[in-house]
N, C-alpha and C positions, 0 to 999 in steps of 0.2 A: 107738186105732189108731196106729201107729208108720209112720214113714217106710218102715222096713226091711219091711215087709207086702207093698210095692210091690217089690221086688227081684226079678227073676227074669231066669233067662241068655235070651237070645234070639240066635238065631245069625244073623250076618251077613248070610246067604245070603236070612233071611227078611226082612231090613228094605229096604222098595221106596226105591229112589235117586229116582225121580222117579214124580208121581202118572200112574195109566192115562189114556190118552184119551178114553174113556168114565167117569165120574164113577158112573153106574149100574154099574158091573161093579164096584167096588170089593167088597171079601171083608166081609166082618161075624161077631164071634164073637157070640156068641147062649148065654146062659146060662139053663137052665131054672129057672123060679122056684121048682120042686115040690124039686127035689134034684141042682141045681146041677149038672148034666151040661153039659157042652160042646158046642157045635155051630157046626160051620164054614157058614156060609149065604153068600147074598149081599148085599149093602144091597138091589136091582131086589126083595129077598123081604120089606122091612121093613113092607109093607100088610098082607102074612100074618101078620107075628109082633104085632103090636097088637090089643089090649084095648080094648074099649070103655072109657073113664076113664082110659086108659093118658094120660099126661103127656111131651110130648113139645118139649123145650127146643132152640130154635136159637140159634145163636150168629152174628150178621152183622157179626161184627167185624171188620176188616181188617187186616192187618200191613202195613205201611209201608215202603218200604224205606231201612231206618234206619242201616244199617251203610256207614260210608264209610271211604276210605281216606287216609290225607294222610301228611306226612312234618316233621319239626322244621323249625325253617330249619336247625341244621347237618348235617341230613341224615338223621337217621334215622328208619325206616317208624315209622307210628303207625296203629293200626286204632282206630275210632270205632262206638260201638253209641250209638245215641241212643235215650235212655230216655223223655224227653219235653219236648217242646217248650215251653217258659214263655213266649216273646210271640214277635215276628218276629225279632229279634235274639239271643236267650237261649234255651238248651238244654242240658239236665243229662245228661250222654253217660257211657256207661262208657270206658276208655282202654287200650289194650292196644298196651303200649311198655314198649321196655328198662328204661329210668330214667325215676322217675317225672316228668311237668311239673314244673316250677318255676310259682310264680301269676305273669302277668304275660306266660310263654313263648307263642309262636307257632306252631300248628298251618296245613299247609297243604293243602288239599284235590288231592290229586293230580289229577283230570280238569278240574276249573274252574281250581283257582288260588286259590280262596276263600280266605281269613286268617280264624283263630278266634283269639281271647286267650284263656288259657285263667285262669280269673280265680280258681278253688281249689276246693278239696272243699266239697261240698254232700252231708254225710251219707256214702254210699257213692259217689256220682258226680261227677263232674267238672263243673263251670261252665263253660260255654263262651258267649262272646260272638262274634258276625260283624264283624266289621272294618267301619268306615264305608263304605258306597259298594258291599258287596256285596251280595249278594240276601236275600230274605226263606229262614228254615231250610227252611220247607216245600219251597218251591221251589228250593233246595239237596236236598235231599233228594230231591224227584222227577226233576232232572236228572240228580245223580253218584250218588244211591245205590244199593244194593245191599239184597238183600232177606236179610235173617238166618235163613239155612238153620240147623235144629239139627243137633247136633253128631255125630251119627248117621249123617249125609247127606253122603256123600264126594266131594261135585262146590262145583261153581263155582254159585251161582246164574242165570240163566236168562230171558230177557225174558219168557216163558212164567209164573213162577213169580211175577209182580206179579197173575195173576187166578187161579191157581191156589194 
């Protein structure tokens, strides 16, 4: 199986900006296991499309909202994807900025004010340490963050979109 497998155009017009109000209405495609015909159903129909034996995997994962904003001290924007948290102080973030950090340089959370050091590559991500005296990451995170819409999704994230 190749990555390229998965390739296919899908037009704009079909990919939903925000999810329905009802969770039940959602659309469901439906592939028949005899000879692979297509069928547009609804999720409210997925009691009818199950097999006795049939295997059915939930996911109760939650996304975080992980993506925050800050700026250098000499000024310029830096957007932050936090990949994951190592203790209350430390968190390995992707970095999306002009030039790259220097280890040592000063990230600063636009809505708090929060200070990050940013202490060097960790593999593909960024070291980021909390400045003495500010808060724990998580709770960084649940005040200024932002939830990491994919790139698909041409809006602004949503207070809506932290249960959705």
């Amino acid at each position: 199986m190749k990555v390229s497998d998965f390739t296919f155009d899908l037009p704009e017009d079909l990919i939903a900006q925000a999810p329905l109000p009802e969770r039940s209405a959602s659309r469901l495609l439906v592939m028949s296991r005899d000879n692979a015909a297509l069928q547009d159903r609804g999720f409210s129909e997925l009691d009818t499309l199950l097999d006795p034996g049939d295997l059915l995997v939930f996911n109760n994962t939650r996304v975080i909202p992980a993506r925050l904003y800050a700026h250098k001290e000499t000024g310029g924007r830096a957007e932050l994807l936090v990949e994951r948290v190592l203790d209350s102080t430390s968190a390995l973030a992707q970095i999306g900025i002009n030039r790259k950090p220097a280890p040592d340089s000063v990230l600063i959370e636009a809505e708090t004010g929060c200070r990050m050091r940013v202490e060097g590559r960790q593999g593909e991500f960024w070291r980021l340490r909390l400045a003495s005296g500010n808060t724990d990451w998580l709770a960084l995170l649940d005040q200024a963050g932002h939830m990491p819409l994919p790139p698909y999704i041409q809006r602004q994230d949503l207070p809506e979109d932290r249960e959705r």
